[in-house]
C-alpha positions as semicolon CSV with decimal commas, in nm:
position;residue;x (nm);y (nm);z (nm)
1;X;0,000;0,000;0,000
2;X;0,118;0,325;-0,089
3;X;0,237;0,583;0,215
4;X;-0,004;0,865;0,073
5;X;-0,321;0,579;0,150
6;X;-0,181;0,460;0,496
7;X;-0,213;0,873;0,565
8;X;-0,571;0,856;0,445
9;X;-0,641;0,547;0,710
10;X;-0,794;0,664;1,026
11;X;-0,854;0,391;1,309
12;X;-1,147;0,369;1,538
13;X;-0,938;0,550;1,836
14;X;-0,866;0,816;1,575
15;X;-1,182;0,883;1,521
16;X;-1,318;0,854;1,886
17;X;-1,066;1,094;1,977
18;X;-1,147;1,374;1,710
19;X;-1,389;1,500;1,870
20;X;-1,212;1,613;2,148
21;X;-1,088;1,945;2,054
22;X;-0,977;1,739;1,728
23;X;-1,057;1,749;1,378
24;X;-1,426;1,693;1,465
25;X;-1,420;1,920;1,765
26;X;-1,760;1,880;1,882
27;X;-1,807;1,975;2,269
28;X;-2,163;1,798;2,293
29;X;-1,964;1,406;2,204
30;X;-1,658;1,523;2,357
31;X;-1,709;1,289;2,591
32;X;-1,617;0,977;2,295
33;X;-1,269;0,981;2,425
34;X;-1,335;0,817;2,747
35;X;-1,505;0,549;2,516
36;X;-1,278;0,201;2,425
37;X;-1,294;0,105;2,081
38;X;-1,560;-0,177;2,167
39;X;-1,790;0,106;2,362
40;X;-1,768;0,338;2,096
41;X;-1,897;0,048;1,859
42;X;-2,183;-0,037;2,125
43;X;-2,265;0,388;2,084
44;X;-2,276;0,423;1,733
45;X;-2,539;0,089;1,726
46;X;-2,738;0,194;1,979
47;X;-2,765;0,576;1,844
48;X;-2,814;0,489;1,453
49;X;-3,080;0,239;1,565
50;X;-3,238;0,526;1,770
51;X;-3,208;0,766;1,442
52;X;-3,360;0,473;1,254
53;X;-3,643;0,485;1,509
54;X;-3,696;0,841;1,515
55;X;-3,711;0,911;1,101
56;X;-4,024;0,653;1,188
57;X;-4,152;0,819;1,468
58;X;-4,040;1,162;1,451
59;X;-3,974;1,124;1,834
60;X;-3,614;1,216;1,944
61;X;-3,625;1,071;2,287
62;X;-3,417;0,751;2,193
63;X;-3,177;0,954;2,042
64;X;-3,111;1,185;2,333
65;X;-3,122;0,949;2,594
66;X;-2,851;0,731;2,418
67;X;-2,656;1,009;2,348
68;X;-2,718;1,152;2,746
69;X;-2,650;0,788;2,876
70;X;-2,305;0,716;2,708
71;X;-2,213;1,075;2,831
72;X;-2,264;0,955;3,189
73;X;-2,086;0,628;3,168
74;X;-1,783;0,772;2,969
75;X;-1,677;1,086;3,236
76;X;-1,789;0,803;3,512
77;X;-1,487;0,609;3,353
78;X;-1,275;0,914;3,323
79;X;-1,348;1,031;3,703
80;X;-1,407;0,718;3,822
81;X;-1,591;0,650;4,167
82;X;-1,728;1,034;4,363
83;X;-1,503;0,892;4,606
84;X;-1,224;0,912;4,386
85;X;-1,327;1,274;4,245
86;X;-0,953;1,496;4,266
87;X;-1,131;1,795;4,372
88;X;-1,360;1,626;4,673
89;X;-1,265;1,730;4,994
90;X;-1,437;1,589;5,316
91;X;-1,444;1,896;5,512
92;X;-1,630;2,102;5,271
93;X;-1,793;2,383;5,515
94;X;-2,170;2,357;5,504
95;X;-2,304;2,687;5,615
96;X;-2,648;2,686;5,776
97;X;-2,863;2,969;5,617
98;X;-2,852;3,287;5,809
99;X;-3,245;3,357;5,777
100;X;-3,558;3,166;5,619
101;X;-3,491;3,174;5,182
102;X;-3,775;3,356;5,150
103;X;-3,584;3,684;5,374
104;X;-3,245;3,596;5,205
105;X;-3,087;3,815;4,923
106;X;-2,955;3,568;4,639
107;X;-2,652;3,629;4,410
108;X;-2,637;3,485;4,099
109;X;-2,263;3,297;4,000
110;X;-2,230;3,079;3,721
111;X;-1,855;2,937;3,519
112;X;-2,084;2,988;3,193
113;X;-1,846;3,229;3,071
114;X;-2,085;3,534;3,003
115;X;-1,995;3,908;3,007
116;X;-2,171;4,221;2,920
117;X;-2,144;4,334;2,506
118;X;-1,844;4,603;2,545
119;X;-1,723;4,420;2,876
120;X;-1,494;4,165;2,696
121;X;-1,291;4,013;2,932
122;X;-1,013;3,975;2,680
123;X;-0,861;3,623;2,758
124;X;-0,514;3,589;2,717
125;X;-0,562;4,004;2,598
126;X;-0,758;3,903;2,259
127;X;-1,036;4,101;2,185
128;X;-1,408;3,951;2,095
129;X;-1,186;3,645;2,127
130;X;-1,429;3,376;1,900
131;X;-1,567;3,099;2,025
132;X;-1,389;2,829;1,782
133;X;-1,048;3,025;1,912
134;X;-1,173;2,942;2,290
135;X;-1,198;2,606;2,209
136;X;-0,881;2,603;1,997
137;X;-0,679;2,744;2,340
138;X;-0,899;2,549;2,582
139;X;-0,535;2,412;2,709
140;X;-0,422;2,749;2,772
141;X;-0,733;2,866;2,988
142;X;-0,689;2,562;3,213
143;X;-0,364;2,702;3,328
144;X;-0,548;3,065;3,397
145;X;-0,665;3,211;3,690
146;X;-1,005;3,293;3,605
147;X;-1,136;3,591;3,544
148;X;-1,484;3,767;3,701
149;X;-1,744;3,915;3,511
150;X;-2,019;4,114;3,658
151;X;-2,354;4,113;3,506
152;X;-2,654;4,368;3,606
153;X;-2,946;4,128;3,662
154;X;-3,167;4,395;3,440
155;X;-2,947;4,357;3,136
156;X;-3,121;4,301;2,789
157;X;-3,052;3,959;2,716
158;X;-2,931;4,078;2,384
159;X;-2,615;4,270;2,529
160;X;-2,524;3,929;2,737
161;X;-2,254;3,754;2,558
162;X;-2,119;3,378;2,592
163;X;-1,771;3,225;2,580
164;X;-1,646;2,923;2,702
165;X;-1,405;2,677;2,568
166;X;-1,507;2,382;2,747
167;X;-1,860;2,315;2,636
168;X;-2,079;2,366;2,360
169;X;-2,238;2,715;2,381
170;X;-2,502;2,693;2,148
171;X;-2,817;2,616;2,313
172;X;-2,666;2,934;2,599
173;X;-2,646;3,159;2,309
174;X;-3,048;3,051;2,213
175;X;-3,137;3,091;2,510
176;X;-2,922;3,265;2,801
177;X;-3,135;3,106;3,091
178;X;-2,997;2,781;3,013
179;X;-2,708;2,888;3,200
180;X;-2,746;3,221;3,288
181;X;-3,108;3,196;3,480
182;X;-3,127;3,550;3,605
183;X;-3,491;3,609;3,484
184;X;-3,604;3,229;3,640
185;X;-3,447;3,393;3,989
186;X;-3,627;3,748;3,930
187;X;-3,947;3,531;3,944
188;X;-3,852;3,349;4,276
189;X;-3,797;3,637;4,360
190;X;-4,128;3,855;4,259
191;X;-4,295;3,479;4,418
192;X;-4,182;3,518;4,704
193;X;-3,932;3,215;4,728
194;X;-3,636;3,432;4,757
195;X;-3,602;3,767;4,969
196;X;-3,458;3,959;4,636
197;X;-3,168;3,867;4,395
198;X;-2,890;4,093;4,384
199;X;-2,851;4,388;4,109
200;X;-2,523;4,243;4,006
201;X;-2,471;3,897;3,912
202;X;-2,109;3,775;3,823
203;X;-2,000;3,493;3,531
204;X;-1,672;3,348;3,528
205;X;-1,489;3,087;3,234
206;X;-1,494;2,739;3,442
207;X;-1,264;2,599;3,233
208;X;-0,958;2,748;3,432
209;X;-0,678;2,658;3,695
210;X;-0,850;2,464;3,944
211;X;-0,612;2,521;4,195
212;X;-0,563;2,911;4,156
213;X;-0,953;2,900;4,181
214;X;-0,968;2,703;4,490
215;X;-0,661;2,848;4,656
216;X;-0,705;3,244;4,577
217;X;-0,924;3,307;4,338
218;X;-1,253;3,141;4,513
219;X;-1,159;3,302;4,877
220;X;-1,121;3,615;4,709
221;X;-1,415;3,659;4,582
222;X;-1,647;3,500;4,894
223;X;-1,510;3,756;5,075
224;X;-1,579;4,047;4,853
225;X;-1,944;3,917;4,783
226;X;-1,952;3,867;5,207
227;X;-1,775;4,212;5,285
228;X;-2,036;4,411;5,074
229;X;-2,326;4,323;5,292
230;X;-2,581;4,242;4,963
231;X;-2,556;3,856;4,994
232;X;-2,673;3,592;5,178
233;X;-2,677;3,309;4,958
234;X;-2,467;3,242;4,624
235;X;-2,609;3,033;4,366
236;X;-2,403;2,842;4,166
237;X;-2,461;2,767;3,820
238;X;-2,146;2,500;3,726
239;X;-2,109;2,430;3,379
């Protein structure tokens, strides 16, 4: 066989692993690569025979559960047991809430990545930095301390803007509350369920040194949002 046809051969692993920030970078089957060659082959059955299914029914259940179900067991192979997890600690503080929810003022904190339009955070000091480029320097963020955004919680969703380069932003970008849900806390709050959310909210890229954030970055800003006196509970959106 000639050399310029063994170039053109690419093996089930090759293929698996193309997705991951590969040729085939796609963030929603990133998850592939934590696949063997033989699970990967169970995957692609069960999915196609779901697709089969759903050109028949027009119902796209099968499809999504497969693809949601291989998700779980592939990062359950990467991370293996909770026990196991690197970043569980045993003596995480649990904090009893100072007053009933429904008294409480609520701050909004998500690692979705968004910032205001004209608030770029400039990663890396590149301006309206594209999301394919994110993805293409995803190595670089996770040696970055991260870097805090804040959001007013009356914002027109059309001046919020998304960018992370660990997961697929797409269904954010339709629809901010996806991972973003200021207006779904505005409504707790206007119910009742929650005392009042905070006028600024705060986004940060997840995808980022895990120790800086733990270590510095994490204390630093609990004791900003404490030292202000206008929160009493932080709700985390992790993505």
């Amino acid at each position: 066989m000639a050399d310029d046809e063994t170039d053109d051969i690419e093996t089930i692993e090759d293929l698996r692993k193309s997705f991951w920030y590969g040729s085939r970078s796609n963030l929603s089957f990133k998850y592939l690569k934590d696949l063997s060659d033989a699970e990967f082959g169970d995957f692609l059955d069960e999915l196609l025979t779901e697709v089969s299914s759903m050109i028949d029914s027009g119902d796209p259940t099968g499809v999504i559960d497969t693809a949601y179900r291989w998700q779980i067991q592939a990062y359950a192979g990467h991370l293996g047991g909770p026990n196991d997890f690197p970043h569980r600690f045993d003596d995480v503080p649990i904090n009893p809430l100072p007053k009933p929810l429904s008294e409480c003022r609520v701050t909004l904190l998500t690692s979705s990545g968004h910032f205001v339009e004209g608030d770029d955070p400039k990663p890396f000091g590149v301006e309206s930095m594209t999301q394919a480029e994110a993805e293409a320097r995803i190595g670089e963020f996770l040696k970055e301390a991260p870097s805090l955004s804040s959001i007013p919680i009356d914002i027109d969703p059309a001046d919020l803007r998304v960018r992370h380069g660990g997961y697929p932003t797409d269904a954010v970008r339709a629809d901010h509350q996806v991972g973003f849900p200021i207006g779904h806390l505005a409504d707790l709050a206007a119910d009742g369920v929650i005392g009042a959310l905070n006028p600024t909210a705060y986004s940060f890229v997840g995808a980022a040194s895990q120790v800086r954030l733990k270590r510095k970055v994490a204390p630093e800003w609990a004791d900003r949002l404490s030292s202000d006196g206008t929160t009493d509970v932080v709700f985390l959106v992790p993505l």
